[in-house]
C-alpha positions in Angstrom: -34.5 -42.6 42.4 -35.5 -45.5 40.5 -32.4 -46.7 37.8 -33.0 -45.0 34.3 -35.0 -47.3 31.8 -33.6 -47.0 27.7 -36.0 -47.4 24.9 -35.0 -48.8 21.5 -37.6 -47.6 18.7 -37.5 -48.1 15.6 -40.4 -48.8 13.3 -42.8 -47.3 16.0 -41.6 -43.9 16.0 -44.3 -42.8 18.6 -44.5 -41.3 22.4 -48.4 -42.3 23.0 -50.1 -45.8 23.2 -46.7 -47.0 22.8 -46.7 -51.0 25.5 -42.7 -50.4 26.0 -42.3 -46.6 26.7 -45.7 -47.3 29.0 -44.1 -50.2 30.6 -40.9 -48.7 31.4 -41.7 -46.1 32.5 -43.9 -48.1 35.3 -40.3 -48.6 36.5 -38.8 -45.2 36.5 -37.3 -42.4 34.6 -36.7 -43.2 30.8 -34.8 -42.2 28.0 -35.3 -43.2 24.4 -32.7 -44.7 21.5 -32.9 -44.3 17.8 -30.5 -46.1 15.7 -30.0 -44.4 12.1 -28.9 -47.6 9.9 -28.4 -45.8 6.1 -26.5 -48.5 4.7 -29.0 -50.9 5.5 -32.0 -48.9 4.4 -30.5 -48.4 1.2 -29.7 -52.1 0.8 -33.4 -52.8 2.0 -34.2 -50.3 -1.0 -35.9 -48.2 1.0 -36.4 -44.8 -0.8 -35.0 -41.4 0.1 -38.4 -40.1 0.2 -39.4 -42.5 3.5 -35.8 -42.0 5.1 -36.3 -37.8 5.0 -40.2 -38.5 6.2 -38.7 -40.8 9.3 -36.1 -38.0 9.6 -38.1 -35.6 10.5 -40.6 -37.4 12.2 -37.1 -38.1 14.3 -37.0 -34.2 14.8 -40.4 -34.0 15.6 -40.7 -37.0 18.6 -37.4 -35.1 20.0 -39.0 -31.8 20.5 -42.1 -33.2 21.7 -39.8 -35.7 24.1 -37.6 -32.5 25.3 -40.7 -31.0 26.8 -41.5 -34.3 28.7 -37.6 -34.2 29.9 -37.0 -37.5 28.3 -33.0 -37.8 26.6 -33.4 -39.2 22.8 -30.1 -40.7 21.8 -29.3 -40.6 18.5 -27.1 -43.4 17.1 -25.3 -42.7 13.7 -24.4 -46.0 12.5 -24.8 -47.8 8.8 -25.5 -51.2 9.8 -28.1 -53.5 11.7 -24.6 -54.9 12.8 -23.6 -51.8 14.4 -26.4 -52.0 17.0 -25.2 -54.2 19.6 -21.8 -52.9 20.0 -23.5 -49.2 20.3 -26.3 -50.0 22.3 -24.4 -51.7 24.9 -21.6 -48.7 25.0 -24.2 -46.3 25.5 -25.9 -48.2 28.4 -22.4 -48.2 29.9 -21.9 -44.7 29.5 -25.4 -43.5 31.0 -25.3 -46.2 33.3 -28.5 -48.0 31.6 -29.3 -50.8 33.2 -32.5 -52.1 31.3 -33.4 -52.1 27.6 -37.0 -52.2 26.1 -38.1 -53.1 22.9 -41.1 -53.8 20.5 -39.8 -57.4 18.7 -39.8 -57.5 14.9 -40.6 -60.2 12.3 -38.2 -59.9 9.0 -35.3 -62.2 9.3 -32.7 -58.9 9.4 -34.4 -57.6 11.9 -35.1 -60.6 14.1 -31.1 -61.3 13.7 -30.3 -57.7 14.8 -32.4 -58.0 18.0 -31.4 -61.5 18.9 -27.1 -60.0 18.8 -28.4 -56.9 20.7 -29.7 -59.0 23.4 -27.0 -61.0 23.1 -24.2 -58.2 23.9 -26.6 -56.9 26.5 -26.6 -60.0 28.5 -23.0 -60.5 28.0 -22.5 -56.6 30.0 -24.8 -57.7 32.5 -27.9 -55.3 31.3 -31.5 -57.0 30.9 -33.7 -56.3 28.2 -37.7 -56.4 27.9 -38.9 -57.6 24.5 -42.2 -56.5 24.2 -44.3 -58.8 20.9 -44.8 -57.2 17.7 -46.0 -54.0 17.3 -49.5 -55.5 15.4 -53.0 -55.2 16.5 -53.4 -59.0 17.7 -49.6 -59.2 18.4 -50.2 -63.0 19.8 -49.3 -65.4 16.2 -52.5 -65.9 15.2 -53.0 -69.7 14.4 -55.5 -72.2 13.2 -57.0 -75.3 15.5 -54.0 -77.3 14.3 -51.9 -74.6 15.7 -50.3 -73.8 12.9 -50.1 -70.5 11.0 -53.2 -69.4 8.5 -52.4 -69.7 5.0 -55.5 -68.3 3.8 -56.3 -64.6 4.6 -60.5 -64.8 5.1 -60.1 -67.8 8.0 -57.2 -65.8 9.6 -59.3 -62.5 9.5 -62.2 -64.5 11.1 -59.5 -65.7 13.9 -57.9 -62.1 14.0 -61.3 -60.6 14.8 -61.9 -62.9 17.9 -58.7 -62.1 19.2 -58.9 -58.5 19.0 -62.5 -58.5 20.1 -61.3 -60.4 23.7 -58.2 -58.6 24.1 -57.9 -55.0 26.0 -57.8 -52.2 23.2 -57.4 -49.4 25.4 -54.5 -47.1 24.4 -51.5 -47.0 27.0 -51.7 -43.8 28.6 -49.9 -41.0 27.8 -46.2 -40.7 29.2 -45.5 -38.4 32.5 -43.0 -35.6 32.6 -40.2 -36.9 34.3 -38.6 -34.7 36.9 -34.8 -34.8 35.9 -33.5 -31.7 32.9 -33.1 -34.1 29.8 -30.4 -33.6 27.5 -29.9 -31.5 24.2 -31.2 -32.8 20.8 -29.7 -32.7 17.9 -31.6 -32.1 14.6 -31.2 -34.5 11.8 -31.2 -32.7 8.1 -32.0 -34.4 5.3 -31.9 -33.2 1.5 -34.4 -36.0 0.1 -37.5 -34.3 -0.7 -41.4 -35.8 -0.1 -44.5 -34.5 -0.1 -45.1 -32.6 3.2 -48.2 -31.4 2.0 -49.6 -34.9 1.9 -47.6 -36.2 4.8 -46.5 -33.4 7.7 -43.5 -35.0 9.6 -45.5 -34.2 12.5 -47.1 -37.2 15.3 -49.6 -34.7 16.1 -50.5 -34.5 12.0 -50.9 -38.2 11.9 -53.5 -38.7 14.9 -55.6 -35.2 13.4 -55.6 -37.4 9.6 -56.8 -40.6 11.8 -59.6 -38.7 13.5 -60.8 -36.8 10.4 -60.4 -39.9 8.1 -62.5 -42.0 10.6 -64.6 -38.8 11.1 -65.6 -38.0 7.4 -64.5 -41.1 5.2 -64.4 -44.5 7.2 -67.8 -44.9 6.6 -68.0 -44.4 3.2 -64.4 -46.2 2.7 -65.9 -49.5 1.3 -67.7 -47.7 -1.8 -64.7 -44.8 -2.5 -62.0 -47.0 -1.8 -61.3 -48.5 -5.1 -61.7 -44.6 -7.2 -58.2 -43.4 -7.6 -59.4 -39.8 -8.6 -61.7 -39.6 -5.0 -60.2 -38.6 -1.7 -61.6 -42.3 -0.4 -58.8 -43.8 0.9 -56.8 -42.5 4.6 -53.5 -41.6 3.4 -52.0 -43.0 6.7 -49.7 -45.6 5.2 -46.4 -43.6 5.6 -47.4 -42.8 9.3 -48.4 -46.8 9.8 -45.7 -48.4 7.9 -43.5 -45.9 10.7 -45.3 -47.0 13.9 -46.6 -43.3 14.5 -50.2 -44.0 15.0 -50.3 -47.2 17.5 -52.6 -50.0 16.7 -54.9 -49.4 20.2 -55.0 -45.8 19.0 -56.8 -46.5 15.4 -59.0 -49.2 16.9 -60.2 -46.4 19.4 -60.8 -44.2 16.6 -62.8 -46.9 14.7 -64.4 -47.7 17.5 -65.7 -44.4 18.7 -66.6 -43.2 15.0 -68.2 -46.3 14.7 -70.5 -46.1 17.3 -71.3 -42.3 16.7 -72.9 -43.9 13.3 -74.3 -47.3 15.1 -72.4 -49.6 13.0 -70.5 -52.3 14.3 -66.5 -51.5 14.7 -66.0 -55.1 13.6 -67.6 -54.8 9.8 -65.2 -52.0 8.8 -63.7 -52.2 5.7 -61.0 -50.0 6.6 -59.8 -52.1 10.1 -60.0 -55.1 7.4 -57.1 -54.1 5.5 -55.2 -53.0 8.6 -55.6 -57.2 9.2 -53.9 -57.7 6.0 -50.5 -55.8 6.9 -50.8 -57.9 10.2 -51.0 -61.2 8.1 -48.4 -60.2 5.8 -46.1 -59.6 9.0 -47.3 -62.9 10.9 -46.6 -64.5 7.6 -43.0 -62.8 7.4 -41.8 -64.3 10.9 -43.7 -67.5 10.4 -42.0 -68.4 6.9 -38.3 -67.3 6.9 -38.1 -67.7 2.7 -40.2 -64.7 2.5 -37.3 -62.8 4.0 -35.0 -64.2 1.3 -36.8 -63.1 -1.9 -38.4 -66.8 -2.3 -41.7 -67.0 -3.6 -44.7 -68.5 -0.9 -45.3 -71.4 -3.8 -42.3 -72.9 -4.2 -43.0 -74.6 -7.3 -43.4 -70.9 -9.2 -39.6 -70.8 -8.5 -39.9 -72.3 -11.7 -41.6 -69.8 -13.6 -39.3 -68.6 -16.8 -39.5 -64.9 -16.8 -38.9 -62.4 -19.1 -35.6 -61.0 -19.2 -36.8 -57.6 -20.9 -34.7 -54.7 -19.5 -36.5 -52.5 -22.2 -40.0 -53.4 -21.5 -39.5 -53.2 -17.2 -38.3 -49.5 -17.8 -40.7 -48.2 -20.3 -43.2 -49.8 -17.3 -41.0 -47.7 -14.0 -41.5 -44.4 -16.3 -45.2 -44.5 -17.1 -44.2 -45.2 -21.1 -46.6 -48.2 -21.7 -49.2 -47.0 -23.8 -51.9 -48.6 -21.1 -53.2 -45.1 -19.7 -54.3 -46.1 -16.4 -50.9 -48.0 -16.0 -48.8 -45.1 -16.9 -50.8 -43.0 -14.8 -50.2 -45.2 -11.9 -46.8 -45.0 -12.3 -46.2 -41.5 -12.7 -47.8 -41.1 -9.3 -45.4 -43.4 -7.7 -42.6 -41.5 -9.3 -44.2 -37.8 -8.9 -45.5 -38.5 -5.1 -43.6 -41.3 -3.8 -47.4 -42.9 -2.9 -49.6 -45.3 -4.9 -53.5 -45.7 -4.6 -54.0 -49.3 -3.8 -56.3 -50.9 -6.7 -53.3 -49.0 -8.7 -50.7 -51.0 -6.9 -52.8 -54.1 -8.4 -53.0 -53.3 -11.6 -49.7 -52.5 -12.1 -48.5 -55.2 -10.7 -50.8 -57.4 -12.7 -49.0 -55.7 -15.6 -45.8 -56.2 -14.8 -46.0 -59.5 -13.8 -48.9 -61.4 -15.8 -48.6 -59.6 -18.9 -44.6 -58.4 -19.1 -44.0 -61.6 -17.8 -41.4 -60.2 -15.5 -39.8 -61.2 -12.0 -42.4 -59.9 -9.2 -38.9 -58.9 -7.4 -37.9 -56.5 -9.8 -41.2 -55.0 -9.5 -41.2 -55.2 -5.2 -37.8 -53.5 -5.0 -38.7 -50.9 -7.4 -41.8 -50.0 -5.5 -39.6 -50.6 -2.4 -37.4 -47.6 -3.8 -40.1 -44.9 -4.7 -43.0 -45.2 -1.8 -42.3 -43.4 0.9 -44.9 -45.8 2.6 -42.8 -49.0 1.5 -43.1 -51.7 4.3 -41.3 -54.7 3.3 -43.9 -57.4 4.6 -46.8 -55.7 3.1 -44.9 -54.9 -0.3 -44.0 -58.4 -0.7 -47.2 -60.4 0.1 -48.9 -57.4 -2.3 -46.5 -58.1 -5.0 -46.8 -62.3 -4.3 -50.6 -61.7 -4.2 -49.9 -60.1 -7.8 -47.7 -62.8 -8.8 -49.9 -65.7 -7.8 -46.6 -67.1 -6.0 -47.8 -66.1 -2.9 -49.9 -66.8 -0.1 -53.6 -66.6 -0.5 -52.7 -65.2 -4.0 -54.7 -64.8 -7.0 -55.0 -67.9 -9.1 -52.8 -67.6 -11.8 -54.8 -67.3 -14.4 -56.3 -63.7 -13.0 -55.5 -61.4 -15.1 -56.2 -58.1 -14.9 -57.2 -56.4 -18.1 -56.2 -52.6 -18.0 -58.6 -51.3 -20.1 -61.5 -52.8 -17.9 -60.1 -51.7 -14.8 -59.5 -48.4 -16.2 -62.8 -48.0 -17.7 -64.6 -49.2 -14.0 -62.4 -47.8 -11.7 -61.9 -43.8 -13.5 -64.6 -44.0 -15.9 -64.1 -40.0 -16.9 -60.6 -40.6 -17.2 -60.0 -37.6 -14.1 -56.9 -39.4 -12.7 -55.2 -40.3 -16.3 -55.7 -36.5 -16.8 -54.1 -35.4 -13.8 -50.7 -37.5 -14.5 -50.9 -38.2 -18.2 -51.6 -34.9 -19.2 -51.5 -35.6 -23.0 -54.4 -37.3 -22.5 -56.2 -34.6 -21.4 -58.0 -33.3 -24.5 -59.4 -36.6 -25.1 -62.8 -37.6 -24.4 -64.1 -40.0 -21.4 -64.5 -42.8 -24.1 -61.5 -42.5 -26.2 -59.1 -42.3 -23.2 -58.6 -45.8 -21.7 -58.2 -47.6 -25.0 -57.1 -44.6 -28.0 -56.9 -45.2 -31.4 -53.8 -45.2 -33.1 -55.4 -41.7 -34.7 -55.9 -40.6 -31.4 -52.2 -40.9 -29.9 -50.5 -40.1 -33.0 -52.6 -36.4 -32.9 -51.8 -35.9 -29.2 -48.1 -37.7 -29.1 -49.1 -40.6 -26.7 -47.2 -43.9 -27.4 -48.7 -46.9 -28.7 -49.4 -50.3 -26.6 -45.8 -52.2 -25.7 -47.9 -54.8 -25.8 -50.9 -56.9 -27.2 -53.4 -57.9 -24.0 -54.7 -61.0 -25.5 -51.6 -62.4 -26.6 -49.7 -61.6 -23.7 -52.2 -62.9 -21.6 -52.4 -66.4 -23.0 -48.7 -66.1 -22.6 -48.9 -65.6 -19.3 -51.1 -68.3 -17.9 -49.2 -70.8 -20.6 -45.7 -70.0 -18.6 -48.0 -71.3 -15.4 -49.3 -74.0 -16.9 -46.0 -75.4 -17.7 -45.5 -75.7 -13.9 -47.8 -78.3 -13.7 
């Protein structure tokens, strides 16, 4: 019988259209490895909410792995240090005598893989490193060979990379003839919202298929509504590696030709190409891993040190309705609609004045779809200290946005329910009449003034 192939996932908590469970198991029988790093999480501030969701999805990928006879080890360990010493033991103790992993970008990461391979070597066990787990996992580069900066040109690249590539999904895994060995559950006492987000692989391919089904199409005009159903809700499944790349693309693709529209003009694939520039970006700059701004000059930036203000923003208490809304999503749901992630960013950032890093870890530590590259190019976008970011003196006005993007005022209902008896007009900006009668704070804030603020404080840069 061929020797016993190990695979290492991590953030691509998947059994199908999954390159190293496919490839090793070309070779023989496999098993699989999951490495439970709390310590780290928590110092990555990821939130309780996403370490639950992975838990169970854990849970789940067991069962469905026991009925395919494939053994999941699970590793209990606190550190990304821990791995190489327990990797290596177990591959002694089952005899193991190849490892297979998806590579990954962030500087923590990349370390942690480099040591594991490291102690494997030194034992005499070989590992496959398979590229990134993106959709055009090749570094995408310009003619002078050197990484995009911008994100349209690298989009344009991205597209002609994907197009000439094979996008067909790996095929499913085989049950292997060997009795694998027990599971054991993982329990968790962090809550999220399973009604949103069953911790079940199954849950997250039937939520691709209907979203591409009944929504992709109309994605481009819903998408920017927070009170429509527009958007996929298949962040916390992505930012987990549960739906593979080759697996979306097929569902684009089909769906796509079902409506004779081009696969390549959707909106939706177009900001899956942003999280795969974000992550290019993350192992092509090694700053970005360090909390350093893109523009290194805006190092320079003098924020504003206001404890007060940044709180009243994390609890919803700004007197901006569409910003408080926002927030008290993020807080209530562990989610946040995307245009909302922009505009309370903006907020923080342009018109607070305050570090974009307090604002990245404290989404970091609510969303239970927080992926650090992502997070951090959207809060740099924010910024303007980023790559391809807005210039800096884009400013988003609340009130606009709020008045174009919920022009009844249905989403500020639904999370700032004081709001609620007031009418579509009165509720993005209200009177000081207004929020005195229905006990809703005033503006921490004036928008003009802190505005000019704002783009004075970049100015000074120059």
């Amino acid at each position: 019988m061929a020797v016993t192939q190990l695979v290492w996932l991590r953030n691509d908590l998947r059994l199908s259209d999954h390159p190293a469970l496919h490839g090793a198991q070309q070779q023989g029988d496999i098993s699989i490895v999951i490495a439970l790093t709390p310590a780290q999480w928590l110092e990555h501030n990821e939130s309780s909410a996403k370490c639950a969701f992975r838990e169970q999805l854990i849970n789940d990928l067991q069962d469905k792995a026991s009925t395919l006879r494939i053994t999941v080890h699970i590793l209990k360990l606190n550190r990304f240090s821990d791995c190489a010493n327990a990797i290596t033991s177990l591959c002694k103790e089952k005899k193991y005598q190849q490892v297979w992993w998806q590579n990954e970008l962030p500087q923590h990461e990349a370390r942690r893989d480099d040591k594991v391979e490291q102690a494997l070597d030194k034992a005499g066990i070989s590992c496959q490193r398979l590229a990134p787990d993106l959709f055009v996992s090749k570094p995408v580069f310009n003619q002078q060979g050197t990484p995009f900066k911008v994100f349209t040109p690298f989009f344009k690249r991205w597209l002609q990379m994907l197009s000439a590539q094979d996008r067909t999904p790996y095929p499913d895994l085989e049950k292997q003839l060997e009795p694998s060995e027990s599971t054991q559950t993982l329990t968790s006492k962090a809550n999220f919202r399973s009604d949103l987000w069953p911790p079940k692989l199954d849950a997250a391919k039937e939520k691709l298929w209907r979203f591409c089904h009944h929504k992709e199409k109309q994605y481009e005009a819903d998408r920017d509504f927070p009170s429509m159903p527009g958007t996929s809700l298949l962040s916390p499944y992505l930012a987990l590696g549960v739906l593979g790349p080759r697996a979306c693309l097929e569902a684009i693709e089909y769906t796509s030709e079902q409506g004779n529209r081009d696969w390549k003009s959707s909106v939706w694939l177009k900001e899956l190409a942003w999280r795969d520039f974000y992550k290019q970006l993350m192992g092509h700059f090694p700053d970005l891993s360090k909390s350093k701004p893109f523009k290194t000059e805006t190092e320079n930036v003098v924020w504003n040190e206001d404890q007060e203000a940044f709180e009243l923003w994390c609890n919803g208490e700004t007197g901006f309705p569409i910003v408080d809304a926002a927030m008290r999503q993020l807080n209530q749901t562990g989610w946040m609609h995307n245009r909302l992630r922009m505009i309370t960013a903006s907020f923080l950032t342009k018109l607070l004045l305050i570090d974009w890093r307090k604002g990245e870890q404290y989404f970091m530590s609510k969303l239970i779809d927080g992926e650090f590259a992502a997070n951090n190019g959207g809060w740099q976008w924010s910024a303007s200290t980023g790559c391809d970011a807005a210039p800096y003196f884009r400013v988003f006005n609340p009130t606009r946005q709020s008045e174009r993007f919920d022009p009844d005022g249905e989403f500020i209902k639904r999370f700032v329910p004081e709001l609620a008896p007031l009418k579509a007009k009165e509720i993005h900006d209200p009177t000081a009449d207004l929020r005195a009668k229905v006990n809703y704070k005033a503006p921490i804030i004036d928008y003009k003034i802190a505005r000019s603020l704002a783009i004075k404080a970049f100015e000074d840069l120059k």
